[in-house]
N, C-alpha and C positions, 0 to 999 in steps of 0.2 A: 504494500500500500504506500501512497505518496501522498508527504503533507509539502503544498507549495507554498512559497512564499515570491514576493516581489523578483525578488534574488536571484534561487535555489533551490531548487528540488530535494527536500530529505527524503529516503527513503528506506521502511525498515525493513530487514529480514529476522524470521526466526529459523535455528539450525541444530543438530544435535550437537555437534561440536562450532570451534572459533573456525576451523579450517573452511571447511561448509558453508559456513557462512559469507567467510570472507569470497568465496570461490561465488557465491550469487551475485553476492554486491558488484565482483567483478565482471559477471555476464550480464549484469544489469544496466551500470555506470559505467565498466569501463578503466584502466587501470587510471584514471585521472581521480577517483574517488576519494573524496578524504570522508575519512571514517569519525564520525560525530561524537558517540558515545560506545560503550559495549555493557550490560551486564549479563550476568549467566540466573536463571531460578527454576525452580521444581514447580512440573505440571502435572496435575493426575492424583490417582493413588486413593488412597481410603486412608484416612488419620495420618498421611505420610508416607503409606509404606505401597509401596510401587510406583512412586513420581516418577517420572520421567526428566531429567536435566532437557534445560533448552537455552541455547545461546542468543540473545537477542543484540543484531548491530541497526547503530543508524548512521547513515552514512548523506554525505552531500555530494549533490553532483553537479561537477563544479566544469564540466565539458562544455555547457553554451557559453559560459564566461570566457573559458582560453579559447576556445572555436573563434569566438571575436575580437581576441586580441590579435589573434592569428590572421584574423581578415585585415584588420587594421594595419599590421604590419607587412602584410604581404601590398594591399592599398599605396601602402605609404614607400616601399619599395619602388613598385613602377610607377609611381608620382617622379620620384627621384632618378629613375631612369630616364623617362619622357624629357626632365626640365635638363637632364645633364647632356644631352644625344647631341646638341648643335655644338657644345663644344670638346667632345669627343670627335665630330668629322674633321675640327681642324688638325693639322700635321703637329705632333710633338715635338716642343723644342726642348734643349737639353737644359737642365734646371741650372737656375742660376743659385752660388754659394749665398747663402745667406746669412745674416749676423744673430750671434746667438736668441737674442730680445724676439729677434721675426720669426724664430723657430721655434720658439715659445709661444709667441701670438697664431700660429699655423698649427702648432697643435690642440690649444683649445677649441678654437676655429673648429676644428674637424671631433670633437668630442660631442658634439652636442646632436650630429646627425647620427651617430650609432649609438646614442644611450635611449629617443624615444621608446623604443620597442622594449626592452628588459625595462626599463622605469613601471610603463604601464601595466607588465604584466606581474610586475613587485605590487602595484598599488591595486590590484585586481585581487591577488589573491590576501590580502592584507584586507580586504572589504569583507571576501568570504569571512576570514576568520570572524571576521565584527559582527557579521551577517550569524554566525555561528551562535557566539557568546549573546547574542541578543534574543535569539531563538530559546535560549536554553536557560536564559535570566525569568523570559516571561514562562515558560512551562515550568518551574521550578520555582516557586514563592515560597517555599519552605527547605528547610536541609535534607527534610527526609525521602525528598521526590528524587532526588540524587544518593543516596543510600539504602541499600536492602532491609540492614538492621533496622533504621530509623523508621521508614516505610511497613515492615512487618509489626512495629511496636503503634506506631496509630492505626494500623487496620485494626488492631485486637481492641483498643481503647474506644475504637467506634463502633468497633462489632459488640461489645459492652454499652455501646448507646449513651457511653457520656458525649458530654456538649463537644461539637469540634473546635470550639473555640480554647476548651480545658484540653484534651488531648493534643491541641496546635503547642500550649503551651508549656506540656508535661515533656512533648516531644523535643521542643527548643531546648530544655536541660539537659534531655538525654545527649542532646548531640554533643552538648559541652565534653560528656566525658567519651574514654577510650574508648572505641566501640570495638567489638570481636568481627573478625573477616570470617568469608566465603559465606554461603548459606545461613541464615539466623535457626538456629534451636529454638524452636519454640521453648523448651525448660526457661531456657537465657534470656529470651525476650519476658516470660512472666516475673523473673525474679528480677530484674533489671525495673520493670512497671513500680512490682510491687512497692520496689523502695522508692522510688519518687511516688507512689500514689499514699505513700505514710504522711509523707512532708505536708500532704492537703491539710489532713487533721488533725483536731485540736488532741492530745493527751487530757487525761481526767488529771485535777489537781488530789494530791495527796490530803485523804480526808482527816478531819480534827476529831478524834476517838475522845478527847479531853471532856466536850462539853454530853451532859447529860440530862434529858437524852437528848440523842440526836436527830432530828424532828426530820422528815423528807416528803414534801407535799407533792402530788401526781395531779399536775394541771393538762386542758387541751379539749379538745373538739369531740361532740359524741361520737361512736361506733369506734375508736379507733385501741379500745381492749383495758382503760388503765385499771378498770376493778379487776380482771383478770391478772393484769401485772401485780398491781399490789398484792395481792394474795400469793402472786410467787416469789415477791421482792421478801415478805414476812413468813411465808413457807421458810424460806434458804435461810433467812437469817436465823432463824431458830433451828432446825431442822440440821442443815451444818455450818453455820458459826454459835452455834450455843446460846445465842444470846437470849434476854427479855429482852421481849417482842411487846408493843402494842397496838393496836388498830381505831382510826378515828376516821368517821365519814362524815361527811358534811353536804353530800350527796343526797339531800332528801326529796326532790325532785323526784328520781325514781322509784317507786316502793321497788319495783324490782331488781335496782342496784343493792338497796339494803339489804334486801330477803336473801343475793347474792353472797354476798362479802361476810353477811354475817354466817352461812353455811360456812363457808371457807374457815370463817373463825372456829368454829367449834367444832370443826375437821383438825384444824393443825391445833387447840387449846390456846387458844389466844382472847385475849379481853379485846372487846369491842364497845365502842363507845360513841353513841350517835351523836351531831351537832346541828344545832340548828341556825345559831346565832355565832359571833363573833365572841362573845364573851363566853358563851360555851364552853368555844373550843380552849381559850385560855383556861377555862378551869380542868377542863380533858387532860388538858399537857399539865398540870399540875396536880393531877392526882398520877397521873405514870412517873412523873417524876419522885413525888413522896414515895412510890413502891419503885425505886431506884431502878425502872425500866431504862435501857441500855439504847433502845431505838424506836420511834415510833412513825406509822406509816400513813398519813391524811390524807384521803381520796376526796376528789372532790367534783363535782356535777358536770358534766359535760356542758362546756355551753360554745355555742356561735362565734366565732371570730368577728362577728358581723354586728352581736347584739350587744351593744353597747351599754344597757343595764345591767345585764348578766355579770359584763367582763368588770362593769365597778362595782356589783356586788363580791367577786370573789376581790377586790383589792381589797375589801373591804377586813373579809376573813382573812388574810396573809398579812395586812397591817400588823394584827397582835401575836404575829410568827415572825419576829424580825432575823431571830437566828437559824429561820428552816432554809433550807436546801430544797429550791422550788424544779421539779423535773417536767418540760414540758414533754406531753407524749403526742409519737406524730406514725401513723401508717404508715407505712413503707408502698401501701398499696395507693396512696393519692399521687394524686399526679404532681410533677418539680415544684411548677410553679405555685400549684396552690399550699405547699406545704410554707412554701415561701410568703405566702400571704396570712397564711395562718400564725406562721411565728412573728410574724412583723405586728402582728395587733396584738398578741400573746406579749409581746418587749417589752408594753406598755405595762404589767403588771410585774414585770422582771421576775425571770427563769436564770437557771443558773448552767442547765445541763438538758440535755436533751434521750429521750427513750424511742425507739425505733421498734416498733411491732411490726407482726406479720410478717416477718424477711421470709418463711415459710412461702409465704403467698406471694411474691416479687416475684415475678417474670426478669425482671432486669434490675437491678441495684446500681448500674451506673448512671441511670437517667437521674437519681438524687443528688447525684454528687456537687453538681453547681448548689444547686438549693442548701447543701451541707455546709459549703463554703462560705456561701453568704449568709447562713444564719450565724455563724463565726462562735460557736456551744460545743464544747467538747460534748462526744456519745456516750454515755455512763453505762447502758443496756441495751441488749438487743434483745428478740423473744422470736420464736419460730415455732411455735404450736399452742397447744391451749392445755397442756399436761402442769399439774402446778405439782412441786415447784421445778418440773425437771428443766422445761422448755422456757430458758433464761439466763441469758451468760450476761458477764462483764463484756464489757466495751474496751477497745484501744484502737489504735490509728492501724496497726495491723493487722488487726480482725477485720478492718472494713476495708482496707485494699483487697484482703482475700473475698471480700463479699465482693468488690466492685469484678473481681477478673473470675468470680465464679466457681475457685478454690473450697474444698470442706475448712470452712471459715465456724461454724459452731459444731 
């Protein structure tokens, strides 16, 4: 196939080998050919295993350019015959000695009619080259359309279905460093991802065990599981870290959140303590504190990002929690941008850390990741089923690269 421009004809071959290749370019172009690019990559195969290598050239064809220098100078040839012929019929006389100065002047003199031809065909192929570099500046905007490695690390980052604009940018770092030659490993391309996709996120800050107890509110939007978390958040903490546990809802909106949470209670022996008010819930946390409970866990009503009563009744409740640990929780199953829209009105009553459900249910984990970035909240928790307390791990930056590249990440 041929892509033309103003210029010069590129045009590519594919081959099993470089020899091959170069042997078409040559029955194509012609040995005037300058050869543009080369790389070699694997076609075919099932997960890798029976590709086929295939050499791909592109090459310029740079024959109409010298064909017409060719003309020019042969043109410019019998111009110079024509205008010389009248005094070539006259009879030769014998030269005369001349003084060194005039034989210096007689040689310039004669330099300027045999350099047109090699000049022009200097400045012809010095255009191609330009013609080249300018072809190959616009089809390459990024480093990695000129590298294999670089090239197979944004296909996987977009076949993940993060933003191209994050993958544009994950890939600009990669190329900073050494890259590995011949064919890319995939193994090497994910572990090379993985460690620039850590960099995105936040690390959880090293928690204060000191104060008691340790209050952790579950904010955020209905359907998206937090009476289910909590109950696995207070499951584990009791269950295997030993601790007193306590439980406070403030969720009265739904009778059937409460009739919920409070099963979960008296499944795992945990106190339960309903709130209705804001003063309530200060006396809640001050009777868990007098029976020296070690952690306690506040759920609280689903409400609307949108309803703006809702969100200044719950500022309302978190006023007299000034030392809790507010965890906003966000589906993994909404879409980027509204998760994005959800935390930005959630800001207004300030979250500290952020809880990811249903990774179970994600189709793709990389579509969140702009949305991760810009909510700028270390991940504290993930959760991937509805088993309490099994289906609920800790959070770090390298759990969720492995979730973004699709790695057993829990």
């Amino acid at each position: 196939m041929g892509n033309k421009t103003k210029n010069f004809r590129l045009t590519r071959v594919e081959a099993p080998t470089m020899q091959e290749a170069l042997q078409k370019i040559r029955s194509q172009l012609g040995s005037d050919a300058m050869i543009v690019s080369t790389r070699t990559f694997r076609r075919g195969g099932v997960l890798g295993v029976g590709a086929q290598e295939v050499v791909e050239v592109y090459a310029a064809d740079t024959r109409s350019r010298i064909e017409n220098i060719r003309r020019e100078n042969s043109s410019r040839s019998r111009m110079n015959e024509a205008l010389g012929s009248s005094s070539l019929e006259e009879p030769l006389r014998p030269r005369e000695r001349s003084t060194p100065a005039e034989a210096r002047n007689s040689a310039e003199a004669l330099q300027p009619a045999a350099a047109p031809g090699l000049h022009a065909f200097s400045s012809a192929i010095g255009q191609i080259h330009q013609d080249i570099k300018d072809l190959i500046s616009r089809s390459s905007d990024t480093p990695r359309q000129a590298n294999t490695f670089l090239r197979e690390c944004h296909e996987m980052l977009v076949s993940r279905e993060l933003d191209p604009r994050v993958a544009d940018l994950i890939v600009e770092e990669i190329s900073q460093l050494r890259l590995p030659s011949g064919y890319p490993d995939p193994a090497r391309v994910r572990t090379v991802l993985r460690s620039q996709l850590t960099k995105l996120f936040l690390p959880s800050p090293q928690l204060d065990d000191t104060k008691r107890p340790r209050l952790i509110v579950l904010v955020g939007p209905t359907g998206v599981g937090k009476t289910t978390t909590i109950a696995k958040l207070a499951a584990k903490s009791k269950i295997h870290e030993h601790r007193r546990v306590g439980l406070i809802t403030i969720d009265t909106f739904r009778i059937a959140a409460v009739d919920q949470l409070e099963k979960y209670a008296e499944i795992i022996g945990l106190p339960l303590i309903v709130a209705t008010s804001p003063s309530e819930v200060e006396i809640a946390v001050e009777e868990f504190r007098a029976k020296e409970t070690d952690i306690v866990f506040i759920d609280t009503a689903g409400r609307s990002h949108r309803d703006e009563l809702k969100m200044t009744e719950l500022r309302e409740f978190l006023a007299v929690l000034p030392d809790a640990e507010v965890h906003l929780v966000l589906s993994t199953m909404t879409h980027g941008k509204t998760i994005l829209s959800v935390a930005n009105r959630f800001s207004g009553i300030g979250f500290h850390k952020v809880i990811l459900t249903k990774v179970d249910e994600t189709i793709s984990f990389g579509a969140l990741v702009s949305a991760l970035i810009s909510i700028g909240r270390p991940v504290s928790f993930v959760t991937d089923g509805q088993n309490v307390p099994d289906d609920i791990v800790a959070s770090d930056p390298e759990r969720l690269a492995d979730l973004v590249l699709k790695v057993n990440a829990l």
